[in-house]
FILONU-806970 format. One record per atom (N, C-alpha, C): residue in one letter; x, y, z. Coordinates in pm, whole numbers, plus 50000, padded with zeros to 5 digits. Layout:
% residues N
AXYZ
...
% end
This chain:
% residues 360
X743842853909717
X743272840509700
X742652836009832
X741912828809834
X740992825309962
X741762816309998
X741632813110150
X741932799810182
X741212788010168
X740062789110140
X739422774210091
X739712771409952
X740532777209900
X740622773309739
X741692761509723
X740712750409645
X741422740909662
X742542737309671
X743742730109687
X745272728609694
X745392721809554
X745612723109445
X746122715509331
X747212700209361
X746762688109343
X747392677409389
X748242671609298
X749432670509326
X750772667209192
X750532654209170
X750472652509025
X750112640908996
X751172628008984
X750662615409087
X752082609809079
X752472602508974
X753922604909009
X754712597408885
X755732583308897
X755802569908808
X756042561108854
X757332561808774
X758672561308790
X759802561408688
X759622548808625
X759722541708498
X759592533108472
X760902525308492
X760732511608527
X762012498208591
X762812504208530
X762752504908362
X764192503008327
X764752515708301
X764262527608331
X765292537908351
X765402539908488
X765052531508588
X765762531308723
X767182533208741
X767522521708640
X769372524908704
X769752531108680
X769412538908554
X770372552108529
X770642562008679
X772012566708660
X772362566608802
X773422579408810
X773722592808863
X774912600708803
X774402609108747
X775132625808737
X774962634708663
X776452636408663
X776582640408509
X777442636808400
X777722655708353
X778852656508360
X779302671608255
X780212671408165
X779922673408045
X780342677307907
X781712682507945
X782882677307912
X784192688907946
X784452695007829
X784102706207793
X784282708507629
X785802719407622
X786722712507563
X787782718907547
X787872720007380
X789182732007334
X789722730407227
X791052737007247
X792232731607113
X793442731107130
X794062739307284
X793652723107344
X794342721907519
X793742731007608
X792482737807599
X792192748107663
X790602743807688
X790452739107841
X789522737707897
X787772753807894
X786742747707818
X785872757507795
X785392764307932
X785422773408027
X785152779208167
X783902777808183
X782652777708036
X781382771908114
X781542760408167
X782012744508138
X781882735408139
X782362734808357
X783552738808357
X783742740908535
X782332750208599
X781742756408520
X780692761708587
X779422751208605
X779462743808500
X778122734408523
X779202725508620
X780232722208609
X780242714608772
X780132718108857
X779962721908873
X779672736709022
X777872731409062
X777232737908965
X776152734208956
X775752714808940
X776392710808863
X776132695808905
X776632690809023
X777472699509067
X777842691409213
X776602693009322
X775792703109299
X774492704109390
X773492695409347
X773282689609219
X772132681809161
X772612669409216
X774142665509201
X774422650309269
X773972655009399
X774272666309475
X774342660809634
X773082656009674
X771932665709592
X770832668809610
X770292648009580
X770732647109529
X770262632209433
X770712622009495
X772242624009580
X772602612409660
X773842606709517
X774022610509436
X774752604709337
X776232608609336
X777102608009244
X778212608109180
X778262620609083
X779262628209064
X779222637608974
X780572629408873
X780322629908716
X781502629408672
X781442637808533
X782602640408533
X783062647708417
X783552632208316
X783122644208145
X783512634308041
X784122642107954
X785392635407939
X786652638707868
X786722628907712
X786062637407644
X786552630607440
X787832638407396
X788822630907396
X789582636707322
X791042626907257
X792102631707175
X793082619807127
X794092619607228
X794182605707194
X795562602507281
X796712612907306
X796892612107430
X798182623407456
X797512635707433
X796522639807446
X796062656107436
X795172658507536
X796072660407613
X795672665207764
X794732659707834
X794032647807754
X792892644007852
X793082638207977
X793832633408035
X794352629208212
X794632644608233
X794732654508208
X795002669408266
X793452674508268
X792622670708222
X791352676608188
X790962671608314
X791372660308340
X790052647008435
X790472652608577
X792082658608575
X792372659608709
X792082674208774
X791632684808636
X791162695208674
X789662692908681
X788942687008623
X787162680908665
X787572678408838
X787732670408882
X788342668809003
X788532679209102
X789182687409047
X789242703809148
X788272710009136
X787082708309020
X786302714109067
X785302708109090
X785122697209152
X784432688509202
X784032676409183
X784312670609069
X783832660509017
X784342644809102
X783602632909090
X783892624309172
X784782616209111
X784602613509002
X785192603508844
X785172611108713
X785462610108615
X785612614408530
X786012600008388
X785142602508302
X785272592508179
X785812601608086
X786942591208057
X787852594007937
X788012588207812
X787422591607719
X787652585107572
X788762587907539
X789432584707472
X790742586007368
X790932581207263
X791032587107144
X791122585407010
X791542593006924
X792592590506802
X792752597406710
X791432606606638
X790172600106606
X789332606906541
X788782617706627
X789232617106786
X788432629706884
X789432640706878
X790482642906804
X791782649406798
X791032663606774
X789702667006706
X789112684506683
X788102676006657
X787072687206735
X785542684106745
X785212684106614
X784292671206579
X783282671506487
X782212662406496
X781032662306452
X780062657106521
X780152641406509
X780352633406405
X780012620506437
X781012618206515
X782272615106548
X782952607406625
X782162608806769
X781982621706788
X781702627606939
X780502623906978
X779662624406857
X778182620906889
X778502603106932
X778872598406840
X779192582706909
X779702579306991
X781072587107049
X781212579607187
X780542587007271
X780142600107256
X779252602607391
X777702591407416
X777232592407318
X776112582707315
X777032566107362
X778352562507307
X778082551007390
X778482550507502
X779502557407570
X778922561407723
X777652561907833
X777012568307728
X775462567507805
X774782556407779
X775082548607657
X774562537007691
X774992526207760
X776092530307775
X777362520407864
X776972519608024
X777132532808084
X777112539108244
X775832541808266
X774982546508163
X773542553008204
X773782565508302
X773692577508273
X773782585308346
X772402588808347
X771922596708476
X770262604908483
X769972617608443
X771402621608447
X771422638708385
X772752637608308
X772432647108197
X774152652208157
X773732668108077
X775012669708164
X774752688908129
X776032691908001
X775372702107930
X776532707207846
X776362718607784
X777522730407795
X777802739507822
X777052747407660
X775862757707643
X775652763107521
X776382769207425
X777412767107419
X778062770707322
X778452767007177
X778842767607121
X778182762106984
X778852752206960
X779692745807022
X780292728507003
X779412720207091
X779362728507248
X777852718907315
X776602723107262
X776262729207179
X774702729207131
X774542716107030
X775902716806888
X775922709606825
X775622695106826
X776452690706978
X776792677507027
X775282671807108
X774742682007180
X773712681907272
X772452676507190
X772432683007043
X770932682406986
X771362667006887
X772412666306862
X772672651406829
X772712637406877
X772882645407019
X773302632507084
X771502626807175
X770822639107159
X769922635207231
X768742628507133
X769042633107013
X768482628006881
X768722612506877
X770102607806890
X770402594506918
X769302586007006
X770032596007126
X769412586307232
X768072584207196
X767052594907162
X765792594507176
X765652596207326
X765622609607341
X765792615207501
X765472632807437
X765202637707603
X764552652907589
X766202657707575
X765792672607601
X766942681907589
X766082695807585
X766742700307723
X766062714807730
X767622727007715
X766932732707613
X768412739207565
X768482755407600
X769752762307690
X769612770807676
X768852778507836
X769202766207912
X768562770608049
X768822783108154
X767932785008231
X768922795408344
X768592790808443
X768242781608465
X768222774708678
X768042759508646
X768792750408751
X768352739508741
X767822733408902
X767442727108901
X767232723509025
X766552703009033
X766272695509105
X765782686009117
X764802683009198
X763332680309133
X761992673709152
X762772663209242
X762742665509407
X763032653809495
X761432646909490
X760492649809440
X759052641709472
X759352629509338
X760062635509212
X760082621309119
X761712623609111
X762462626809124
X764122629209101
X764482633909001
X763822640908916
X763332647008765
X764482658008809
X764792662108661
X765462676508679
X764892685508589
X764422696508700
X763632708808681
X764562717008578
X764292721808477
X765252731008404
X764612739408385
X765142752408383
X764362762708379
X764822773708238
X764232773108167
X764162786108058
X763422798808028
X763762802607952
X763232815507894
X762042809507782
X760932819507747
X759902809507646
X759432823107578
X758432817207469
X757512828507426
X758472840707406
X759692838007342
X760442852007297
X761462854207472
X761052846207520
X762242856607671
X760522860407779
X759832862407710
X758572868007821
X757992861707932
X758562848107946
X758022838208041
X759242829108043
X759052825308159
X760072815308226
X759212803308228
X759652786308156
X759302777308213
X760182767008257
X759442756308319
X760342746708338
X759952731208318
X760652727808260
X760532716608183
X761342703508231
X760502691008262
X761022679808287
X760892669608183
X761992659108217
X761812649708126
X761512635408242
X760442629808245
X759932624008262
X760152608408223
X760052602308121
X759842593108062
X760862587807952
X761922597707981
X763582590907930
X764962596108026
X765742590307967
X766972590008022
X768052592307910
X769372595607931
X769022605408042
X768622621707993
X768302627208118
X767822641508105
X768742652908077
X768712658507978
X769642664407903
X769942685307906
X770462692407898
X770162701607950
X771792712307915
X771442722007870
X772422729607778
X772602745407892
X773242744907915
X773312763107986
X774122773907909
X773952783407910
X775272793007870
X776002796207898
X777182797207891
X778392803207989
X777902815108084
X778772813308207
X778492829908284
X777352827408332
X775682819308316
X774712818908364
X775102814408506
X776082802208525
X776162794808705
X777692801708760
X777732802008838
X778902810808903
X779802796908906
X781072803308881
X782592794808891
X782652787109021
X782382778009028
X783012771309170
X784262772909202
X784982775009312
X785992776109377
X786712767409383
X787672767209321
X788862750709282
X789972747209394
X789442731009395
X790152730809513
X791342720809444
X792962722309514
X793582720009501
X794072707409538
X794662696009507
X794722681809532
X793572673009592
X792302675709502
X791432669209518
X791452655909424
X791112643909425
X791442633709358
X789802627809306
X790212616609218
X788992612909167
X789422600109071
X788352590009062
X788602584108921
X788432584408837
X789752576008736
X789022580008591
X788782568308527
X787982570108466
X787412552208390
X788012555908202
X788922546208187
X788852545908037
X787992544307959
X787742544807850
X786532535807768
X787562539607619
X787502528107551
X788002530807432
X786892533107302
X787132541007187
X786172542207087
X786612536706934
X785472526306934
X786012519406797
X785362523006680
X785872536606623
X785632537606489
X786792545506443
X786882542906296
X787732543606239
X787572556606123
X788502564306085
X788612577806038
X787722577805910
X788002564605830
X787272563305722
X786262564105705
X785302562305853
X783822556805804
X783342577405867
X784342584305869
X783672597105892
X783552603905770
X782702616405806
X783192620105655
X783342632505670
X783402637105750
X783722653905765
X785322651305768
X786392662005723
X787622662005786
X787922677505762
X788892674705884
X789522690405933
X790582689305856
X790742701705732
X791752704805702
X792832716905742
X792232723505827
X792982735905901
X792012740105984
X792782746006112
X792562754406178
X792812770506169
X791962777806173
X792102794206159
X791612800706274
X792172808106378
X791842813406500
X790942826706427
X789502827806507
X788792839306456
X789142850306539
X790442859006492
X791442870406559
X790642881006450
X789952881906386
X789652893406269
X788882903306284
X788532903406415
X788022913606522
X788182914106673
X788102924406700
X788582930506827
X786732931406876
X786112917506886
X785052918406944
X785132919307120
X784012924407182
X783802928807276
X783242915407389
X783902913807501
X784042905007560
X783252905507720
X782122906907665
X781152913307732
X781022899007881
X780682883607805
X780322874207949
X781612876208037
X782912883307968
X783912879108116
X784072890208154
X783972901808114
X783952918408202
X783572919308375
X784252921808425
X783632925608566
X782952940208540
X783442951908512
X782422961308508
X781792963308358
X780302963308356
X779622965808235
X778552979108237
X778622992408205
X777882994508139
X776632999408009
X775382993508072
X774472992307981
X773843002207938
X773273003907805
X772123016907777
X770673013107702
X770133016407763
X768523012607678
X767843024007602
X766563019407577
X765883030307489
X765463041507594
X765613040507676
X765573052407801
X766343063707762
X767403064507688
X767913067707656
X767773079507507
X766943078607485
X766173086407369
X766723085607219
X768003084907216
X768343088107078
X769573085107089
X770603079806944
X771633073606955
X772473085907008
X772403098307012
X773903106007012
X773873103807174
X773203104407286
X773133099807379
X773433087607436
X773793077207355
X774503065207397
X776013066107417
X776353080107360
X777873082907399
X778033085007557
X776863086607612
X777063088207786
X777523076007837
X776833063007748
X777393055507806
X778593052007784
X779363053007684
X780753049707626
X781703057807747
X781043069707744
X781803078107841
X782023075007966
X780613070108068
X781453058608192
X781763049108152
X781443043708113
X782793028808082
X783783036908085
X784143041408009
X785963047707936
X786473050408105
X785503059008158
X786603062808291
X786473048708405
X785923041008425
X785763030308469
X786263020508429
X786783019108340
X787313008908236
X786482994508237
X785642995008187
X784052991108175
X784432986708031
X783192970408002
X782592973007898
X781352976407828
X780992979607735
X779792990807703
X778622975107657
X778092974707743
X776242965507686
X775342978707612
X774252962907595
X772772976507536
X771772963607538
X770852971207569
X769252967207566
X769042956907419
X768332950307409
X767742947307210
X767452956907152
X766182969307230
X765822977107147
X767002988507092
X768212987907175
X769142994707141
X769852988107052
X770142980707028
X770592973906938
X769612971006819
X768882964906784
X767792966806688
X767632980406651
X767872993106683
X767653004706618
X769133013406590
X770332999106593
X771573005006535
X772283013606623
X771783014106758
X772413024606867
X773903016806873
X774083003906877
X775122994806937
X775562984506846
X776542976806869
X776722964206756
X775832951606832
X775692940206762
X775062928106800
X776292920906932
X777422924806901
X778222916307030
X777852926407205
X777182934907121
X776692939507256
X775992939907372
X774942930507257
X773502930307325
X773432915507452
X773102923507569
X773092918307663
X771332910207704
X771332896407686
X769852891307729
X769502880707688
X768572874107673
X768272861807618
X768522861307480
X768802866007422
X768532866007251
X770222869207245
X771032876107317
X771952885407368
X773452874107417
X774132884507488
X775102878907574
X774552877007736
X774882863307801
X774412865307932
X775862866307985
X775552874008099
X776932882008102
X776822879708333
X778152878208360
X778242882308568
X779452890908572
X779072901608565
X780482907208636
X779682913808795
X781342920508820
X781072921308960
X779932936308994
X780292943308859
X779132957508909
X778602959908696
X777012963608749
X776132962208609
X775512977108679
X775712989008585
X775252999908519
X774022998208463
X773293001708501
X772042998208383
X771493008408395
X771463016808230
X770853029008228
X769923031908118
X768473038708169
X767643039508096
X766893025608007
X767633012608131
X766553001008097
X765532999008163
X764242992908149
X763382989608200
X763842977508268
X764322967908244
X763852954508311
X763102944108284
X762892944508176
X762192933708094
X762642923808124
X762192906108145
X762462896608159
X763752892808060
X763752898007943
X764642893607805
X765662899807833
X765842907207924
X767502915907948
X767552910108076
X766712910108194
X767292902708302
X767532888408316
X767432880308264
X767792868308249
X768992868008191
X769742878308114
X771152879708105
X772112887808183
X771062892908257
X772232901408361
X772412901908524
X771142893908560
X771002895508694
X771642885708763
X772722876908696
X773902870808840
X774872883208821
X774652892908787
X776072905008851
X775602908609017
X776892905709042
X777122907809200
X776192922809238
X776562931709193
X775752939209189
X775332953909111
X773442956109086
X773322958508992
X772602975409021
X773242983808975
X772822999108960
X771683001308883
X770763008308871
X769343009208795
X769283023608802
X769163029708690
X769013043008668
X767553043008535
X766623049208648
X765743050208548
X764633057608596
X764223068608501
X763143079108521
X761603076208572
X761433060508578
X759983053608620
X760273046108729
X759893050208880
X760173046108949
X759183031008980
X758483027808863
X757933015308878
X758283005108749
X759393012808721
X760333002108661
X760722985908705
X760222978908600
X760912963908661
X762062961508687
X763052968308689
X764292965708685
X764662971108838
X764352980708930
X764152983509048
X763862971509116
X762982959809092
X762612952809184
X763502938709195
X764662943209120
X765852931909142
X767472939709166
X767272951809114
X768072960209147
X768852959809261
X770202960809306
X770642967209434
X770562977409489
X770912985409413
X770813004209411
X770343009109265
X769303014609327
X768263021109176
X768603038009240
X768233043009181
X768613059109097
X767153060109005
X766283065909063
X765123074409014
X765323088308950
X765333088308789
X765873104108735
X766353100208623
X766183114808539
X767433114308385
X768313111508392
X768233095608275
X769733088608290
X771083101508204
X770013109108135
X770723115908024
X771223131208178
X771253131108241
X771693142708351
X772443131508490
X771973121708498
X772843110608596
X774613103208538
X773803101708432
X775153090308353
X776593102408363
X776413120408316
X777363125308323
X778013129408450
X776963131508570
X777253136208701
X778343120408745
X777833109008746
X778353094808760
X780233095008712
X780033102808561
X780983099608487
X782583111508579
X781963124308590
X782273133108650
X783113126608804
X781883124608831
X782563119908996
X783003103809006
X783083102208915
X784133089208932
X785463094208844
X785403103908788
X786513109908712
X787163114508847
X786813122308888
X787913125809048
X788413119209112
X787343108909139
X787623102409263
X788883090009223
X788803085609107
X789963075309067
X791313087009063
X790923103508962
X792123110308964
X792813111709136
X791873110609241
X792013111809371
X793093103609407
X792743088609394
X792843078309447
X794283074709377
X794283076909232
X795873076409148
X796933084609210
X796543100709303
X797693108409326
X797983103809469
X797303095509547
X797683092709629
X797923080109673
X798293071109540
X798983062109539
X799563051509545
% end
């Protein structure tokens, strides 16, 4: 590009008066029976940089019934950073369902006005997220992988996947409040919990009554009916792509995992052609997944698989095209047949653990 080519000038933006005060970024604490959801401590992590960045308050928001752990929720928001924390309490918040939740979260926000509120993609915060922003009459960018804050208007930058996974954009909300924004588990790294950190908690009570709902929970059933594969919390994963040529060759990969004690990912196209099951598939469409070491064999690197894999600490690339995209985020790439690498790999980590076991 030349240097006389013009500078593109950002066009300014005036917040309008009355979403001035909105004030605070706000995180979803999404628990069920007593068990705090681990994305939700991850977006505090991450909201604790959007407040600092903002000059604001971070607080966590606790819906739930009386006596069910919610003062245990507020004081773990707290350890992991939060400044305050709002607590609803009510019989009707006793198991998520959408109207109670959708109402007091919405009257919170119309109560406090927050400028951001994050909540965790999972399918109780997707539910709550696309309702509640429906209420408000407010954006909602769902499904993000970076956030950051427009210090030129105080906007929050969210960043997604588009066009199928093939493009990354980022999307502000401008012209409401507040700005709304869904992540997936495993996308922001765990903040580090600190121990007797304190905070307040603001009550708010919720006045509706069981009758005027109309959904009701008649049982709970834990979904135990498979031994699905637990791919976002694995520290070692690995992966196999269409690099790979043909399904009987995806047993290479089963085979390091097994001696690694790994779990087994796959590409879409590996999965779409029946190489793998669907809890496998690692990527935007997929599982987004951080462990501490990512195998990746015979993938390219497509935007739609790295956007689910590239917070692993660090990532191995085995692949026969040394102008593979996946090299150029890679830690250690491996140029060569994954189908002659994956067994030499499997081999010499077979010793070296039998090594390391006899001596004790």
């Amino acid at each position: 590009m030349s240097n006389d080519a013009p500078v593109k000038k950002k066009r300014k933006f005036e917040l309008d008066p009355r979403l001035a005060t909105y004030k605070g970024v706000w995180v979803f604490i999404e628990h069920e029976r007593g068990q705090v959801h681990p994305v939700s401590w991850e977006l505090l992590g991450e909201g604790r940089k959007l407040a600092d960045m903002l000059g604001v308050e971070l607080a966590g928001v606790v819906l739930a019934a009386p006596g069910d752990d919610g003062q245990r929720f507020c004081h773990d928001a707290f350890a992991y950073g939060a400044d305050l924390c709002y607590l609803m309490e009510s019989p009707t918040l006793k198991d998520y369902r959408n109207d109670p939740f959708t109402r007091g979260m919405t009257e919170l926000v119309n109560t406090y006005q927050p400028e951001v509120l994050l909540l965790g993609a999972t399918t109780q915060g997707r539910d709550l997220a696309g309702s509640v922003a429906t209420t408000l009459l407010t954006g909602l960018t769902a499904d993000c992988t970076s956030l950051t804050i427009d210090m030129d208007n105080r906007s929050l930058a969210a960043t997604r996947p588009t066009f199928g996974g093939s493009l990354l954009c980022t999307i502000v909300t401008l012209n409401y409040r507040p700005q709304m924004a869904t992540v997936r588990p495993r996308v922001m790294a765990m903040p580090e919990r600190q121990e007797g950190r304190g905070g307040t908690i603001i009550e708010h009570p919720l006045a509706m009554a069981e009758e005027s709902i109309i959904t009701k929970v008649l049982d709970y059933i834990p979904d135990d009916s498979r031994d699905k594969p637990q791919l976002p919390f694995a520290d070692i994963i690995v992966s196999g792509g269409k690099g790979l040529a043909k399904q009987e060759n995806f047993q290479l990969v089963w085979d390091l995992a097994r001696v690694l004690g790994a779990e087994v990912g796959a590409s879409r196209p590996v999965v779409q052609a029946g190489w793998a099951e669907l809890d496998r598939q690692v990527g935007q469409s997929g599982k987004t997944v951080r462990p501490k070491l990512y195998i990746a064999a015979g993938i390219s690197g497509a935007i739609q698989h790295r956007v689910g894999m590239e917070g692993a600490d660090c990532i191995i690339a085995i692949n026969n095209d040394p102008n593979a995209p996946i090299f150029d985020f890679a830690h250690y790439g491996i140029v060569g047949d994954a189908l002659q690498i994956l067994p030499a790999l499997t081999e010499a980590f077979r010793q070296k653990l039998a090594t390391t076991r006899r001596a004790g």
